[in-house]
Structure formats: C-alpha cells, structure tokens
C-alpha distance (Angstrom), angle and dihedral (degrees) to the residues before:
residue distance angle dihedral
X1 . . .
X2 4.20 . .
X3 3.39 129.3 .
X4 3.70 109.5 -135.5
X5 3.21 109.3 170.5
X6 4.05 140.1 20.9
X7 3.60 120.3 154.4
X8 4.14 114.4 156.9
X9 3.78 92.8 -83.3
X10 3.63 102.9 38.8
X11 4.11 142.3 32.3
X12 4.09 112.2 -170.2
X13 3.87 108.5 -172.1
X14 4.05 112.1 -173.5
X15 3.97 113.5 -150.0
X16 4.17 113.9 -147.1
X17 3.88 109.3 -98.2
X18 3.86 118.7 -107.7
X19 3.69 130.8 -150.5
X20 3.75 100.8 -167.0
X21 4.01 91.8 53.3
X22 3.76 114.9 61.9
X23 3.96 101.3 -155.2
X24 4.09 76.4 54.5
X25 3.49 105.5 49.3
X26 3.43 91.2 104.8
X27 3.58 102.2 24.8
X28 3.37 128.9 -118.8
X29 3.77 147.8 -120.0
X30 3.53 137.8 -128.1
X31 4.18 110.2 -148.7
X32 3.81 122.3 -173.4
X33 3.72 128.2 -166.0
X34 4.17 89.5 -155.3
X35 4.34 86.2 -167.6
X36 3.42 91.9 51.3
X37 4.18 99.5 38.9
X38 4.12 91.2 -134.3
X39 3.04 130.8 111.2
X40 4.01 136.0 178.2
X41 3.76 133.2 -143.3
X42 3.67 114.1 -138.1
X43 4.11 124.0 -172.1
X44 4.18 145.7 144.8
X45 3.75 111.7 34.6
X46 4.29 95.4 -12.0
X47 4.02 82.1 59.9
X48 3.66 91.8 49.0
X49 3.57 91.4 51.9
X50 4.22 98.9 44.2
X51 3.53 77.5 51.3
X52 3.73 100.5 61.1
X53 3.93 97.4 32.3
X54 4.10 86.8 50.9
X55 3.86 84.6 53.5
X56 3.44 91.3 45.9
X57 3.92 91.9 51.4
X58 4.24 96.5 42.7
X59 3.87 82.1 57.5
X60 3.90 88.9 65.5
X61 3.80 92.9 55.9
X62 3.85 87.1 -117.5
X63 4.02 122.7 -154.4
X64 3.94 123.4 -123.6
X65 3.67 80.4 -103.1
X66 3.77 92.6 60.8
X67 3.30 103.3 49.5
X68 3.55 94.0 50.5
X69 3.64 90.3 52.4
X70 3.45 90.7 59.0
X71 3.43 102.7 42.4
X72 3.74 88.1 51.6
X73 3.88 89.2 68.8
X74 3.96 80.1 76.5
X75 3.87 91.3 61.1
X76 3.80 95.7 89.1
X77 3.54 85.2 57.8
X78 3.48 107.2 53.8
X79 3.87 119.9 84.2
X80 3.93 98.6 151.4
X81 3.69 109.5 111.1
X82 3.93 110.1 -137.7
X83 3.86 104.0 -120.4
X84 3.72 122.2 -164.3
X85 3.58 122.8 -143.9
C-alpha cells in the first residue's frame, strides 16, 4: 500500500496488484474526497483504467488543481463515509 497522492481535497492510496485474487489483478486504489469524508474503493478493470488515464494526466505536468479536478469525477461515485477509528 502507497500513498500517492494527498493534496487538501483529496488522498489517492494505490494497493499492490495481485494475481491470485481477481478483484486484485490489477490492483486497486483507495480515493478520498477529505471535504466530503467519503471515499471509494476502486479495483479489476476500473483500476486498470485510473491507472492509465492517471498516467496519461502525470505526462501533462498537471497542477494540484488538475489533479483534483480529475479525481473529483470519482465523487459521484463515492458513498462510503470515511470513519476514523
């Protein structure tokens, strides 16, 4: 587990892929809208795909500003409440 990404609005922890568990195969990622306190788990093919479009964005030597932007396209999707313990 690495945590690469935490600016104040958002935390994006990536999670090691793992061929002998299929909802892992591709790894996964852990995004967190910290404003909001939700976060959502993403993994198997939707992993594979953040993957490649955050690759795509680093290669544009994004802002802060842009990477939160995109990472707030995940907000509709993210109805687990972040719960401390």
């Amino acid at each position: 587990m690495n945590l690469i990404y935490n600016s104040d609005q958002y935390s994006v922890v990536e999670f090691v892929a793992d061929g002998n568990r299929e909802s892992m195969r591709f790894g996964g990622y852990e995004i967190m809208d910290k404003s909001g306190k939700r976060e959502i788990f993403i993994g198997g093919t939707l992993a594979e795909a953040f993957r490649k479009d955050v690759e795509d964005l680093i290669a544009t030597e994004p802002s802060v500003e842009d990477i939160d932007t995109f990472l707030g396209k995940y907000d509709a999707l993210m109805s687990q409440p972040v719960v401390l313990h």
